[in-house]
N, CA, C and O atoms as a GROMACS GRO file, in nm:
protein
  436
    1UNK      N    1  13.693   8.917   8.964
    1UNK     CA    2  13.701   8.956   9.104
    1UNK      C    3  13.845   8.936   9.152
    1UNK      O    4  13.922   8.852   9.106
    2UNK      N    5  13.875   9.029   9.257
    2UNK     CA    6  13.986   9.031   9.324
    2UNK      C    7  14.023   8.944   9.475
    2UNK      O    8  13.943   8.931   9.568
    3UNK      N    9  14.106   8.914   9.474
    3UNK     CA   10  14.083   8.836   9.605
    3UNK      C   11  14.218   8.832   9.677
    3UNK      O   12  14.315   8.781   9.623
    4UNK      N   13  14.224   8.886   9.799
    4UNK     CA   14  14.367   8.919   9.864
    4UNK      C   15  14.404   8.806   9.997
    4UNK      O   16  14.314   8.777  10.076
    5UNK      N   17  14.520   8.757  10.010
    5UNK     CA   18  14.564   8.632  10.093
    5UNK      C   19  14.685   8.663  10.094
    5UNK      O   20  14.762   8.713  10.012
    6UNK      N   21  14.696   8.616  10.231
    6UNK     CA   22  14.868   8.603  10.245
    6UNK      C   23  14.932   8.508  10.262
    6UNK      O   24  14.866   8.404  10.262
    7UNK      N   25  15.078   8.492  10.283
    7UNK     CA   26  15.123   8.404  10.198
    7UNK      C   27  15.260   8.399  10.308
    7UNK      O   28  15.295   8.507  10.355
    8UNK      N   29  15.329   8.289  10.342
    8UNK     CA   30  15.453   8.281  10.443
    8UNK      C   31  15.533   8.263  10.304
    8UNK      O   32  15.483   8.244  10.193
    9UNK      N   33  15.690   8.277  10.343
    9UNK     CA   34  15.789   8.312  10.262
    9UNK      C   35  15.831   8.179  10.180
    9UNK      O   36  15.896   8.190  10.076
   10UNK      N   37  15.799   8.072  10.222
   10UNK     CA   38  15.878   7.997  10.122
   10UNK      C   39  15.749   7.955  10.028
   10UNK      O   40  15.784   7.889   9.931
   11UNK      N   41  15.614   7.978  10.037
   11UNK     CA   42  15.507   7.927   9.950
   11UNK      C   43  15.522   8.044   9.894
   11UNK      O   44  15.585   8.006   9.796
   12UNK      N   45  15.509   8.204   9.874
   12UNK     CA   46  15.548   8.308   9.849
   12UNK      C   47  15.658   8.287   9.737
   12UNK      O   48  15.621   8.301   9.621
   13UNK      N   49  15.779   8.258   9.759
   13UNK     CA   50  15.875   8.214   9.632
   13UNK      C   51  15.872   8.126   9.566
   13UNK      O   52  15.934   8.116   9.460
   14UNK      N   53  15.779   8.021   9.628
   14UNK     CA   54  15.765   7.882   9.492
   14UNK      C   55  15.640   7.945   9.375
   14UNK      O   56  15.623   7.908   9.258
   15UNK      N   57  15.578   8.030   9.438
   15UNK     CA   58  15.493   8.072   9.366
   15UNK      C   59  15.564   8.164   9.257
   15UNK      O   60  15.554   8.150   9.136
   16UNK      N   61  15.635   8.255   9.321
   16UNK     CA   62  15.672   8.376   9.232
   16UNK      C   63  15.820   8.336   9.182
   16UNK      O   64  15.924   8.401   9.172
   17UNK      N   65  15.784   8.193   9.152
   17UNK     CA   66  15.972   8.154   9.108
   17UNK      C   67  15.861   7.988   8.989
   17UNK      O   68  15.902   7.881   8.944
   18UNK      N   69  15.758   8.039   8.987
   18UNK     CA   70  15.635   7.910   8.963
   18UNK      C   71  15.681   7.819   8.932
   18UNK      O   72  15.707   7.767   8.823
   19UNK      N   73  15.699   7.784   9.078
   19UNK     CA   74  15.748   7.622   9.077
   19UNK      C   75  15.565   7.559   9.137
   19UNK      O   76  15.491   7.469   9.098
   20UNK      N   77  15.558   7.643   9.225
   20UNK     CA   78  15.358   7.589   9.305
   20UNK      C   79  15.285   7.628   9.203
   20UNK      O   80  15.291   7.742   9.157
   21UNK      N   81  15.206   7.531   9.154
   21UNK     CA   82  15.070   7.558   9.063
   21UNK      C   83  14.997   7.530   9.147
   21UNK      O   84  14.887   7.544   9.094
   22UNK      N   85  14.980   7.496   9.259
   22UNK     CA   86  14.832   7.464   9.344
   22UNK      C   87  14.866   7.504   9.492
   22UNK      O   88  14.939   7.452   9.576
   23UNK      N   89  14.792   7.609   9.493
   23UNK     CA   90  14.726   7.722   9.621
   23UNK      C   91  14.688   7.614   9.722
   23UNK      O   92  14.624   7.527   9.664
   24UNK      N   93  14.698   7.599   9.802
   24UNK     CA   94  14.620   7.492   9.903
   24UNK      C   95  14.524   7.580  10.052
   24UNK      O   96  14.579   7.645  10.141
   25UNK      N   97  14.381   7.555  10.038
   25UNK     CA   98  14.349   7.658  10.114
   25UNK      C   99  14.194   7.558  10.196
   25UNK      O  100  14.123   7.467  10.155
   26UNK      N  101  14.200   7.631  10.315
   26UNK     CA  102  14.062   7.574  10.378
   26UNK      C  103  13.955   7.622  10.286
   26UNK      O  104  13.967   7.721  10.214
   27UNK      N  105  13.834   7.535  10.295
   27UNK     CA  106  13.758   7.578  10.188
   27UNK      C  107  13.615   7.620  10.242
   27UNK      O  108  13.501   7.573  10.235
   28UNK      N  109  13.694   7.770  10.320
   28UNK     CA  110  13.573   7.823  10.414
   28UNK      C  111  13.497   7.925  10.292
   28UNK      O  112  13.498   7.932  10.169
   29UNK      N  113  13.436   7.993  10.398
   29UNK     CA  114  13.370   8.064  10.304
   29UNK      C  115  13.449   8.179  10.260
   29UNK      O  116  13.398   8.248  10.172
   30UNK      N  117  13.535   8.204  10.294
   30UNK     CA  118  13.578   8.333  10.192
   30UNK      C  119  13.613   8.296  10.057
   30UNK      O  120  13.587   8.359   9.954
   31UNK      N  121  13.692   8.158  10.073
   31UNK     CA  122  13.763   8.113   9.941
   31UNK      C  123  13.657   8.041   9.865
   31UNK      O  124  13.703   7.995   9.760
   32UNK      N  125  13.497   8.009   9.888
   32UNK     CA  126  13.377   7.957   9.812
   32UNK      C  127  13.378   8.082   9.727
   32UNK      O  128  13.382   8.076   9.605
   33UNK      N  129  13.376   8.194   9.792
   33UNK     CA  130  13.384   8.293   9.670
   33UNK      C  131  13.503   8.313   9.545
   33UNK      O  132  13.514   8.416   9.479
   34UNK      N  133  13.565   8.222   9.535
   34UNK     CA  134  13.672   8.205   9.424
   34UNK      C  135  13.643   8.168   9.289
   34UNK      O  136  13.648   8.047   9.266
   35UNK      N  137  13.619   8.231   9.210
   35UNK     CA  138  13.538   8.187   9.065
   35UNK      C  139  13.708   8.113   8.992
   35UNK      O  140  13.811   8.127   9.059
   36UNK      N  141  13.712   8.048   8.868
   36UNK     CA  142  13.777   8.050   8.772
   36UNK      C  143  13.804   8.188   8.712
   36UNK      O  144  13.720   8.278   8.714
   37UNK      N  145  13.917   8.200   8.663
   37UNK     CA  146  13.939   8.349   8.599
   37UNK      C  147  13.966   8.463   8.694
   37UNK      O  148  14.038   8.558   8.663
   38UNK      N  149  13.900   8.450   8.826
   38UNK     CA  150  13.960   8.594   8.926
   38UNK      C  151  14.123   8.578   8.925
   38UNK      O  152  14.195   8.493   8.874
   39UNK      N  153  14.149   8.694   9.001
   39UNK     CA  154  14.260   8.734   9.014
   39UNK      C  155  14.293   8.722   9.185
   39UNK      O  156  14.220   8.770   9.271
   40UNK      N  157  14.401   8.657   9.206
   40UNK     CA  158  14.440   8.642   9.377
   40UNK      C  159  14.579   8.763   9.395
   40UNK      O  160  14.663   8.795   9.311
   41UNK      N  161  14.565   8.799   9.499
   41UNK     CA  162  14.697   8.907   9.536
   41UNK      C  163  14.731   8.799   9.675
   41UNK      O  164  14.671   8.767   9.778
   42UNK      N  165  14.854   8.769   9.613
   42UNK     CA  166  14.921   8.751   9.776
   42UNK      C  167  15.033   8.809   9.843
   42UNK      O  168  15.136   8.805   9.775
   43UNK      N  169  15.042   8.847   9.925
   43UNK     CA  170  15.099   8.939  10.049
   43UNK      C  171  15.206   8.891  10.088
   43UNK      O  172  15.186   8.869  10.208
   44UNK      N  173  15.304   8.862  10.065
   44UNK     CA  174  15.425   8.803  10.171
   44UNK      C  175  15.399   8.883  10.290
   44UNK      O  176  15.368   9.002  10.296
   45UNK      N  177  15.416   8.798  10.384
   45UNK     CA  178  15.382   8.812  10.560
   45UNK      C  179  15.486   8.912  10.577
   45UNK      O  180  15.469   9.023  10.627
   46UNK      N  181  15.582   8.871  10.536
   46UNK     CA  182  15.718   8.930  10.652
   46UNK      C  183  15.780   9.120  10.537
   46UNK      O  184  15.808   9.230  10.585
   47UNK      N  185  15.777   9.084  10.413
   47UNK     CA  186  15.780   9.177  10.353
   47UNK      C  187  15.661   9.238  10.264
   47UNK      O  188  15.713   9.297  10.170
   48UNK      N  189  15.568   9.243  10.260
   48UNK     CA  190  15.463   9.307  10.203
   48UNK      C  191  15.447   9.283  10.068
   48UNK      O  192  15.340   9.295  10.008
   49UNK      N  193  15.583   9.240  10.006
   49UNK     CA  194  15.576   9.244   9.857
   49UNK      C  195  15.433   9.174   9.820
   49UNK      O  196  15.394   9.093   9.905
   50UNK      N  197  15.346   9.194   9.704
   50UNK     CA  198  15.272   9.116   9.610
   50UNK      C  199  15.266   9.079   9.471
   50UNK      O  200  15.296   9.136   9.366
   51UNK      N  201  15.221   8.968   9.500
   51UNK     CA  202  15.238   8.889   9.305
   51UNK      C  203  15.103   8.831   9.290
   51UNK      O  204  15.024   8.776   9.366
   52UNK      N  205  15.107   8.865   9.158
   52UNK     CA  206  14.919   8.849   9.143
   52UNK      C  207  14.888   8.713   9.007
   52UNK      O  208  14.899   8.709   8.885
   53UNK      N  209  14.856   8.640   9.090
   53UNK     CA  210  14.802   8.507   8.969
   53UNK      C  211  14.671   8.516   8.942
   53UNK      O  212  14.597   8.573   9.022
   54UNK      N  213  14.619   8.454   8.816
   54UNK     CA  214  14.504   8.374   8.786
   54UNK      C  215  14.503   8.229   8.825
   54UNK      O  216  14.585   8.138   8.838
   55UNK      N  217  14.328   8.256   8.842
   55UNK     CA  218  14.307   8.097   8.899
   55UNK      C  219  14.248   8.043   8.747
   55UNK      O  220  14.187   8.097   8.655
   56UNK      N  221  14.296   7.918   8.772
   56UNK     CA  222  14.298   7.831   8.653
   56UNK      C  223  14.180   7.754   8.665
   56UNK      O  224  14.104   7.722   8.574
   57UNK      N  225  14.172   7.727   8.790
   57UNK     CA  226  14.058   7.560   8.815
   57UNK      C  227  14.048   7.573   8.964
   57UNK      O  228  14.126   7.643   9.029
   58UNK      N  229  13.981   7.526   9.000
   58UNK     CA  230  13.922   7.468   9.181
   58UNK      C  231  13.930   7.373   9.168
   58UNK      O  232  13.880   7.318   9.071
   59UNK      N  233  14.012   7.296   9.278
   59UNK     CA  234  13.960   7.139   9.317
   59UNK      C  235  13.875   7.136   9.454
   59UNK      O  236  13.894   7.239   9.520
   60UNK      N  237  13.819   7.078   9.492
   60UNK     CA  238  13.750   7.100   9.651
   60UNK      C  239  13.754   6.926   9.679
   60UNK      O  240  13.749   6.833   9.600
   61UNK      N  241  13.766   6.930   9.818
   61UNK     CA  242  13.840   6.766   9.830
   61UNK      C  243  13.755   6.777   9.992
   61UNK      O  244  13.735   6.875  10.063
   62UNK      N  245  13.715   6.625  10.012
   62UNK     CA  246  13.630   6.656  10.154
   62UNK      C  247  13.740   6.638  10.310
   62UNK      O  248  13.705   6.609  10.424
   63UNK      N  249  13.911   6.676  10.246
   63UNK     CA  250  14.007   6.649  10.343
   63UNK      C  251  14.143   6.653  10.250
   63UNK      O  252  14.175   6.605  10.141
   64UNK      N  253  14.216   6.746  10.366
   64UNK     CA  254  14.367   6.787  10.272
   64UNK      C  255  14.443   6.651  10.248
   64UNK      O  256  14.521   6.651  10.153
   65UNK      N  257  14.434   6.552  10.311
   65UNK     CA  258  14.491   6.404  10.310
   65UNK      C  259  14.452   6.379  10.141
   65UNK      O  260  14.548   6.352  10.068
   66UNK      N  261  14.264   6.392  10.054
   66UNK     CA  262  14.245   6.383   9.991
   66UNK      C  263  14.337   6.482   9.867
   66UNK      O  264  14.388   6.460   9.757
   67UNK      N  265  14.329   6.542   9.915
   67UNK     CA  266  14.394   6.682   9.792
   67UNK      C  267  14.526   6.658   9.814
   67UNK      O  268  14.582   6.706   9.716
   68UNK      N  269  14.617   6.606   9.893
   68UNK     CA  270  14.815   6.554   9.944
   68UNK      C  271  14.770   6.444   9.793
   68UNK      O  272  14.822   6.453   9.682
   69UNK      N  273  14.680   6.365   9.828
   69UNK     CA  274  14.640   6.211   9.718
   69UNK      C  275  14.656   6.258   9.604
   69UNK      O  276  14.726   6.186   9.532
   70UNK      N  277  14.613   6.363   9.552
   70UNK     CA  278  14.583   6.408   9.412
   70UNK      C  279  14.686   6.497   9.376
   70UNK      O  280  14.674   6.509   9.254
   71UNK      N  281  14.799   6.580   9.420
   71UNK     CA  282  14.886   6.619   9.373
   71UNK      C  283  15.036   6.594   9.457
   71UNK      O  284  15.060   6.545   9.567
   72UNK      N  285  15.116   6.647   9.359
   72UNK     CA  286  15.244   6.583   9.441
   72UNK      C  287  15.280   6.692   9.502
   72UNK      O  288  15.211   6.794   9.496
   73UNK      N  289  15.375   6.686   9.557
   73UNK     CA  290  15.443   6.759   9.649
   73UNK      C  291  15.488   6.923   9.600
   73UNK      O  292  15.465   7.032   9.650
   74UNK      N  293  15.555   6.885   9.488
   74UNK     CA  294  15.606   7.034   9.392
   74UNK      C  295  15.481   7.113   9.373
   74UNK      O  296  15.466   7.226   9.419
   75UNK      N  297  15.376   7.037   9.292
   75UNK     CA  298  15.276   7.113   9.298
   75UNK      C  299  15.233   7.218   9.410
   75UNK      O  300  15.187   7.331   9.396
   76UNK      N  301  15.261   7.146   9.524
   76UNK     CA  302  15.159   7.235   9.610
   76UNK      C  303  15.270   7.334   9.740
   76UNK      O  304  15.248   7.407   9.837
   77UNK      N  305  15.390   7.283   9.668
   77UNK     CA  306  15.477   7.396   9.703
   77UNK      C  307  15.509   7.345   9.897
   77UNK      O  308  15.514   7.416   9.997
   78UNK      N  309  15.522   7.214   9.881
   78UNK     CA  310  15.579   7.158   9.985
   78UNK      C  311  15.726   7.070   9.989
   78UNK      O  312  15.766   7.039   9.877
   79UNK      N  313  15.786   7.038  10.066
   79UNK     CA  314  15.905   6.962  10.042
   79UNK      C  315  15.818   6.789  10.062
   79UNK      O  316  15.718   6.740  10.116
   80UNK      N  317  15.941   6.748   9.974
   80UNK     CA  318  15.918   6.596   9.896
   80UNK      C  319  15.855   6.482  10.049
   80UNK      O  320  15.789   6.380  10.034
   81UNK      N  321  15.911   6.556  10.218
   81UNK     CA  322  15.884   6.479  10.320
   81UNK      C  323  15.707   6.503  10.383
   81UNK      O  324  15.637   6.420  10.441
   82UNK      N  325  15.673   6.642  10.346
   82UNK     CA  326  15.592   6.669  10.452
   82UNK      C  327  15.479   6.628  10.404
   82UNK      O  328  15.472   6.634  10.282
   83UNK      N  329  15.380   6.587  10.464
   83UNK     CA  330  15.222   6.524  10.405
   83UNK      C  331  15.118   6.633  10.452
   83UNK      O  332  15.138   6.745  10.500
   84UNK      N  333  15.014   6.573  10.426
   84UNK     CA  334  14.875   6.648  10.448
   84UNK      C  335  14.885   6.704  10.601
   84UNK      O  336  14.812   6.798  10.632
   85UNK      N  337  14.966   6.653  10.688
   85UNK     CA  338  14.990   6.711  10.847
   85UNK      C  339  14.994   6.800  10.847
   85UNK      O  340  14.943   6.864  10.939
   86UNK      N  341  15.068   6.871  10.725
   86UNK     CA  342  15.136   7.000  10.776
   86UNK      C  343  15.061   7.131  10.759
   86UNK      O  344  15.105   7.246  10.771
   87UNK      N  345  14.944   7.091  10.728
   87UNK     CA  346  14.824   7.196  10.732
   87UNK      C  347  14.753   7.203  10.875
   87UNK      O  348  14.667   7.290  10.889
   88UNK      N  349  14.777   7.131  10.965
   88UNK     CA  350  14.745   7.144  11.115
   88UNK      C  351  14.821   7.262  11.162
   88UNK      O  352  14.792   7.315  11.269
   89UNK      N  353  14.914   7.303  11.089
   89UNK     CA  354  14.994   7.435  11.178
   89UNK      C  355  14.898   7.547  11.094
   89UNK      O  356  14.928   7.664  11.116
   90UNK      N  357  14.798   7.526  11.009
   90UNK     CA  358  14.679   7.635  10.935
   90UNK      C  359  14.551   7.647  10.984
   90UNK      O  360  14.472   7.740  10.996
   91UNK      N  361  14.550   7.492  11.017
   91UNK     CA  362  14.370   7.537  11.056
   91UNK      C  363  14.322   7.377  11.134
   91UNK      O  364  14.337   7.256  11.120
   92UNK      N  365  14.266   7.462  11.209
   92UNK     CA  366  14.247   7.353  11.315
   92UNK      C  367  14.144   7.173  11.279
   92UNK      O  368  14.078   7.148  11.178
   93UNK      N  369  14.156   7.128  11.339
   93UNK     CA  370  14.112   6.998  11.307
   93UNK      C  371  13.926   7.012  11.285
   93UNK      O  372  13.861   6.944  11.205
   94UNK      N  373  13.869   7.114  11.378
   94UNK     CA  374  13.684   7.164  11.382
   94UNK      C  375  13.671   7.225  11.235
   94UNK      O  376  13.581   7.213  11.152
   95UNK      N  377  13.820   7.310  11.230
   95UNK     CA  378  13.774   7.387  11.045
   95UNK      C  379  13.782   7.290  10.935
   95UNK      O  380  13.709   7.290  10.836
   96UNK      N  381  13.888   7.198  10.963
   96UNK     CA  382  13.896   7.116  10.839
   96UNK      C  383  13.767   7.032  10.831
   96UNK      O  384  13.740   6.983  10.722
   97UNK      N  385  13.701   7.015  10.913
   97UNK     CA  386  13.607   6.869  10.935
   97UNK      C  387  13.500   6.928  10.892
   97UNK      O  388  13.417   6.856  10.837
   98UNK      N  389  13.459   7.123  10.909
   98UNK     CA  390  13.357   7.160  10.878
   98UNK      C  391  13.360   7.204  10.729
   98UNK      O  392  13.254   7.220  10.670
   99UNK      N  393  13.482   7.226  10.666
   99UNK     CA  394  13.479   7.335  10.573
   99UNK      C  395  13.604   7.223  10.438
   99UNK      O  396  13.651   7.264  10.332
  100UNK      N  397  13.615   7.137  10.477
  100UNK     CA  398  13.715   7.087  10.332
  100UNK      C  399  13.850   7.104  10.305
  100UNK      O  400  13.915   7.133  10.405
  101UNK      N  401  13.903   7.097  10.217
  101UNK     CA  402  14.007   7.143  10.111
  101UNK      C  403  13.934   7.200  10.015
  101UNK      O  404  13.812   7.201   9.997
  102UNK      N  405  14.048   7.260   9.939
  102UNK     CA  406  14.070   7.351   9.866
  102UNK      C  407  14.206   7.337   9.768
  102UNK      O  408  14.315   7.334   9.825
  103UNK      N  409  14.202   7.330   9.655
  103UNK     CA  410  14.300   7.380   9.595
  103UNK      C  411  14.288   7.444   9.462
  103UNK      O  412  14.239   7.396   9.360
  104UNK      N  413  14.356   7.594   9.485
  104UNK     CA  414  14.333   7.666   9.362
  104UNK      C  415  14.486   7.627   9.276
  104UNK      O  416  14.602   7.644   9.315
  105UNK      N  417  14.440   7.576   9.162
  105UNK     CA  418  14.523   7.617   9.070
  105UNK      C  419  14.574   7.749   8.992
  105UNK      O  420  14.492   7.817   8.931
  106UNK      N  421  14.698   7.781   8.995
  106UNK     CA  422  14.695   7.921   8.982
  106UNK      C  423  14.833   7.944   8.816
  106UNK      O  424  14.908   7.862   8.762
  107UNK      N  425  14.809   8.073   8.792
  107UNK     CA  426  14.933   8.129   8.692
  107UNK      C  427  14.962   8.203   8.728
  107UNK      O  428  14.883   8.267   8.797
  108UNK      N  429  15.100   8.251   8.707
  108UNK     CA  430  15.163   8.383   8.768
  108UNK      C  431  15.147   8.463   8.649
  108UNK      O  432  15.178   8.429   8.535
  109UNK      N  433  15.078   8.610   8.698
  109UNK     CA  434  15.037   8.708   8.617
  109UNK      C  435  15.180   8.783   8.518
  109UNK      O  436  15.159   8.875   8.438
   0.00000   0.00000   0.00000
């Protein structure tokens, strides 16, 4: 299966420069539909370009604080300062509490 997301510019180049192995995503229901083995397209916001990975693995974590715990920083395609906070500028405090973390591990196609 195919699965399309977009992507702001600097998670966009850690990906397509694969430095990010781990996608970090609310773990609503669109992304429950994420098998192992699909294929993700992501969209750069500002230029349209797309780069298409495989997902490697799911982690599902009951809070991004939990999933910040379990990988480091490079992984998830953040700088060495910012913590699990910085997913409050993604999704509000009602989505995280109802719906989880998420992290897809990914390869660049």
């Amino acid at each position: 299966m195919v699965h399309k997301m977009k992507l702001v510019d600097f998670a966009f180049k850690s990906i397509k420069n694969k430095e990010k192995t781990i996608e970090v995503r609310l773990n609503d229901e669109k992304r429950q539909l994420i098998s192992i083995g699909d294929t993700i397209e992501f969209t750069h916001v500002d230029t349209g370009e797309i780069i298409k990975v495989k997902v490697k693995n799911l982690y599902k974590f009951k809070s991004f604080k939990d999933l910040f715990d379990k990988f480091d920083n490079k992984q998830i395609g953040v700088s060495e300062t910012d913590d699990y906070t910085i997913m409050d500028n993604f999704y509000t405090k009602e989505e995280q509490d109802k719906y989880g973390a998420l992290g897809i591990e990914i390869e660049l196609i």
